[in-house]
Structure formats: C-alpha cells, structure tokens
N, C-alpha and C positions, 0 to 999 in steps of 0.2 A: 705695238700698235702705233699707228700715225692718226694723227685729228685733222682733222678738215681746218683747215684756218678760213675760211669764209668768215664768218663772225670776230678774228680776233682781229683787233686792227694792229696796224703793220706798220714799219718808221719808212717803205719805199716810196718813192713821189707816187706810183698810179696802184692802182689793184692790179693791174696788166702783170707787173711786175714781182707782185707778191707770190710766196709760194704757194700750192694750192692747199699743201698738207704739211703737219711739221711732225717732226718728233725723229724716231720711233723713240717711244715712250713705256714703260710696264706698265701692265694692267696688274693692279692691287687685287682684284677680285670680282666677280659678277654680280652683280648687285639683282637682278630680275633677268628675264628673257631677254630681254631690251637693253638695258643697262649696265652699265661697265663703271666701274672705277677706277681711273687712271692714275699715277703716279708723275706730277709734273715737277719741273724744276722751280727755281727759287722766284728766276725772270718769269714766271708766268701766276704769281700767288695770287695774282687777281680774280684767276679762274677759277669756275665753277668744277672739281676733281671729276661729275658722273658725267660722262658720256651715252647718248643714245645710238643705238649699234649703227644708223646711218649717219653719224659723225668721226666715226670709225673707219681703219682700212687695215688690213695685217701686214705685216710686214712679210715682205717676199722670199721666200724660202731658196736658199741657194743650189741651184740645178747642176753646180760642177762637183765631182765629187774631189772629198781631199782637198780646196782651194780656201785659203783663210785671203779674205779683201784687209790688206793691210795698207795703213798710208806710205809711201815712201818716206825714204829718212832723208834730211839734206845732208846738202854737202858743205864743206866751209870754203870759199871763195872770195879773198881778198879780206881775209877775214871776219866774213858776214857769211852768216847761216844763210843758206837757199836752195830751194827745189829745184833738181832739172828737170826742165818738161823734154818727153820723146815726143 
C-alpha cells in the first residue's frame, strides 16, 4: 500500500515538489472497516502505524504478463560504477 504524504512533512523546498504518495509499504493487518495497519520503515518512527482507508492507495497490479520490473545493473566505466540511460 502507498500513504498519502499530505500530512508528513518533506526535506523538498515547496510541497509542489513533494511526492504525493510514498511507500509501497505492507499492511500488518486490518484493524476495523476503515483501518489499516501499516508497516513503516525506521526513517518514518515518528508516525502514527493506523491508517484510515482514504489515506491509502494499493499498489498497482502489473497488467503484462510474465514481466518482472527489475533495476538495471551498471556498468563499470573508467572505473566508476554507472547507469546507462536508453
């Protein structure tokens, strides 16, 4: 699941710029009809774990079949690791 970051504050100069959602993150368990229990990371201990279901977004189920989205690997170039962009 992804969280709305409206409410978290951000280290970017404007809100313009902040993302609107972060994560995806697990959900621990349902806590009520409404309610969610998230699983956050360490950088985020300040947060409150429940979620209310319109703070919430699912993550998007992948429509190709067979296709795993992997990062590409670099290369070594001049002796420095780096991405080549297509």
């Amino acid at each position: 699941m992804f969280i709305l970051a409206r409410f978290i504050k951000s280290t970017r100069p404007t809100k313009k710029l902040s993302e609107k959602y972060l994560g995806p993150f697990k959900v621990i368990r349902k806590l009520d009809t409404h309610l969610y229990l998230i699983k956050l990371p360490n950088y985020l201990h300040a947060i409150y774990l429940v979620f209310h279901i319109l703070q919430i977004e699912p993550v998007p189920l992948n429509n190709i079949p067979n296709y795993i989205n992997s990062s590409p690997s670099p290369i070594k170039i001049n002796g420095n690791l780096e991405f080549e962009i297509v």
